[in-house]
ZAMARGU-4260 file (C-alpha; in steps of 0.2 Angstrom, whole numbers, plus 5000, padded with zeros to 4 digits):
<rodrens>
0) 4389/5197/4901 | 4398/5182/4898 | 4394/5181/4881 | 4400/5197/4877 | 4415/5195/4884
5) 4417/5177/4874 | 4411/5186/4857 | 4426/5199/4862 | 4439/5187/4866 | 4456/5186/4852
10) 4455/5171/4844 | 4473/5161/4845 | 4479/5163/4829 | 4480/5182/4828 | 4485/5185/4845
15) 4501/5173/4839 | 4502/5183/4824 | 4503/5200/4832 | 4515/5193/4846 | 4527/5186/4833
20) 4526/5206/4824 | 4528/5214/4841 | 4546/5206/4841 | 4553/5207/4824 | 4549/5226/4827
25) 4559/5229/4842 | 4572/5218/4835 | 4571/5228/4818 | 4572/5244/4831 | 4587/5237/4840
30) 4597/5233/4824 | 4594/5252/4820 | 4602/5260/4836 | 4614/5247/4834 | 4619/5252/4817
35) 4618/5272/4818 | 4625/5273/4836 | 4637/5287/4837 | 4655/5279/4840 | 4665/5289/4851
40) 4685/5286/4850 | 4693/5280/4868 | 4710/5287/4869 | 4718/5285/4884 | 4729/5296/4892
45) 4747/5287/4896 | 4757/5296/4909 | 4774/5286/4914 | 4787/5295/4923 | 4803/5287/4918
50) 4817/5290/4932 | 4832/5297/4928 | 4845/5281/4927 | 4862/5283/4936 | 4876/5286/4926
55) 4892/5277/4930 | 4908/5283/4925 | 4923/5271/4922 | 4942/5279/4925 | 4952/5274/4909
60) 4958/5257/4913 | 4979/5256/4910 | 4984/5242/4901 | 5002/5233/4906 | 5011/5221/4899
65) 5023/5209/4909 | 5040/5213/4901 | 5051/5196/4900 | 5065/5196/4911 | 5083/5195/4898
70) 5089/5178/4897 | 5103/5174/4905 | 5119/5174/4899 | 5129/5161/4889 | 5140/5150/4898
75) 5158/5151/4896 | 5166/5140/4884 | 5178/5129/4895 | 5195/5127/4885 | 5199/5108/4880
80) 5214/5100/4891 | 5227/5097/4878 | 5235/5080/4883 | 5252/5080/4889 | 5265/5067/4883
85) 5276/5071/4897 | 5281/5054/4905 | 5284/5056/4926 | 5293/5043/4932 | 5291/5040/4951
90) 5301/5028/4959 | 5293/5019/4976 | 5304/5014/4988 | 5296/5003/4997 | 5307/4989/5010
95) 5294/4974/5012 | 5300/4962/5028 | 5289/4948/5031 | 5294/4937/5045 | 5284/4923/5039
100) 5287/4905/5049 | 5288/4892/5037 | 5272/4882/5036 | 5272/4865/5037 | 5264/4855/5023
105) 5248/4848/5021 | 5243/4831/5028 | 5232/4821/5015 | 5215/4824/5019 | 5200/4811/5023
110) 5188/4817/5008 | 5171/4824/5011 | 5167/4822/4991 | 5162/4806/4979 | 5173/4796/4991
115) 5172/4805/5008 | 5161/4796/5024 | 5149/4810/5028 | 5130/4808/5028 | 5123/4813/5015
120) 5106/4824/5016 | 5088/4820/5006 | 5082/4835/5000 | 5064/4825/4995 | 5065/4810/5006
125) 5052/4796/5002 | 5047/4795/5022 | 5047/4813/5030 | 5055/4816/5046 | 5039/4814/5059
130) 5039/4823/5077 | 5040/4812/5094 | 5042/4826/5107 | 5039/4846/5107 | 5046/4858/5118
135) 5037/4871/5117 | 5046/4889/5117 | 5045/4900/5134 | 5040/4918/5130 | 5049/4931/5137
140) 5041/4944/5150 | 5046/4960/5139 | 5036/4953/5121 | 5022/4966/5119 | 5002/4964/5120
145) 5002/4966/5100 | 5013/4950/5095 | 5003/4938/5110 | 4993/4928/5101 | 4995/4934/5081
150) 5017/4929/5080 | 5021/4912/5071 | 5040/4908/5064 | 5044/4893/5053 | 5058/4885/5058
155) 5068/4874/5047 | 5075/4859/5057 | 5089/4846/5051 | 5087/4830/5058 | 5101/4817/5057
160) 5100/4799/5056 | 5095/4793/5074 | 5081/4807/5074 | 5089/4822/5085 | 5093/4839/5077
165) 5106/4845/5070 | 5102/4864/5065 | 5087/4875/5066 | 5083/4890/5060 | 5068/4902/5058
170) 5064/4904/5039 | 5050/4916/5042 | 5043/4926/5053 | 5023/4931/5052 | 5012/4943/5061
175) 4993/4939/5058 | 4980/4954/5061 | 4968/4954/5072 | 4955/4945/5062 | 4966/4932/5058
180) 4965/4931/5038 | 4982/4938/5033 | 4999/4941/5040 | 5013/4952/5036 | 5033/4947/5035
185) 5044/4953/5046 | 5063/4953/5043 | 5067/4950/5063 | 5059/4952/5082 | 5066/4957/5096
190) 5063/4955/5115 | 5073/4937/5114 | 5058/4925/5105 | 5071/4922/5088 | 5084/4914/5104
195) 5070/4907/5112 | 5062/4898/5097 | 5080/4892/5091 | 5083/4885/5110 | 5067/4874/5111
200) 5070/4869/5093 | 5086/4860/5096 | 5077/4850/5109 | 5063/4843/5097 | 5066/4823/5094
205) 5060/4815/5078 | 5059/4798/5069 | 5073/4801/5056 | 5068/4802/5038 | 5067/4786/5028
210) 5077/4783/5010 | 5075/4766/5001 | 5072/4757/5019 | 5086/4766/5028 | 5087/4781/5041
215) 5094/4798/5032 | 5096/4815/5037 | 5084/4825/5028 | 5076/4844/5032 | 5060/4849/5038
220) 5049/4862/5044 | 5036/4864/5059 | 5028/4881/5065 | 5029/4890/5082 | 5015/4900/5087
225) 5016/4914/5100
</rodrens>
């Protein structure tokens, strides 16, 4: 029985051979249907319902125009004043009585000038005045909280010859701010410091100014601070 089945056996070859036939036929069979398939035509069936859209109506629109107003009126011409030659004479009556006393007549003076005695005052000396003694300036009670502390005046001092003052007054007046880096000028301040600065001023003592070896009056400045 097993050689009849062996002699019955396909060989290889045409077993390949009719597998490879089998498939060109149903692909040659496919092709077919493909090609001669009825076509059907797809139409389909659109059904929109557009909405009715809302008509606005617009009332006619007026147009106006902003009418100018008229211009005003010309001024009147004003007429020219025609000079008058007319001469008006006016006569004052006027009765002048002074009582003057006689005056009696001038005595010949000393001289202050290019022959005259008085000191005569360095503006640039070649020694400076120097301080020996400060008096310090009292504060009045009323000066407020927001000068204590950030007030300074420059007074100019004129000191004689044997180092005492002869006038002082305040030049400027400066109010620092809080941090100390700039000031502002005042023209004056109250509450009695300008008196009171001027006061001790006139007590300051000073080693006169020096000219060529010998003592002259001269100016200087020196700072109070509040």
């Amino acid at each position: 029985m097993t050689q009849e089945s062996t002699e019955r056996r396909i060989p290889e070859p045409v077993y390949r051979n009719r597998y490879l036939l089998a498939l060109i036929m149903v692909e040659v069979f496919l092709i077919i249907m493909i090609r001669y398939w009825p076509a059907n035509e797809y139409n389909p069936e659109l059904n929109f319902e557009i909405p009715p859209q809302e008509q606005v109506f617009l009332d006619e629109i007026e147009i106006t125009r902003q009418e100018t107003s008229p211009p005003p009126p010309p001024s009147p011409i004003l007429p020219n004043p025609v000079p008058n030659e007319e001469i008006v004479e006016i006569e004052l009556d006027v009765e002048l009585d002074l009582d003057l006393p006689d005056l009696p007549d001038l005595e010949e003076g000393m001289g202050t000038g290019e022959f005259g005695d008085e000191e005569r005052i360095v503006g640039n000396p070649q020694i400076p005045p120097t301080v020996v003694r400060i008096v310090e300036a009292t504060a009045p009670e009323a000066v407020p909280e927001e000068y204590k502390g950030r007030l300074e005046m420059i007074v100019n001092f004129l000191v004689d010859r044997e180092g005492n003052v002869e006038e002082a007054s305040v030049m400027e007046i400066r109010l620092y701010n809080e941090e100390g880096d700039s000031y502002e000028e005042l023209p004056f301040v109250q509450y009695g410091l300008m008196d009171a600065v001027l006061r001790a001023a006139m007590q300051w003592r000073f080693r006169p100014a020096r000219q060529d070896g010998e003592p002259v009056k001269a100016f200087t400045r020196q700072r109070f601070n509040y």
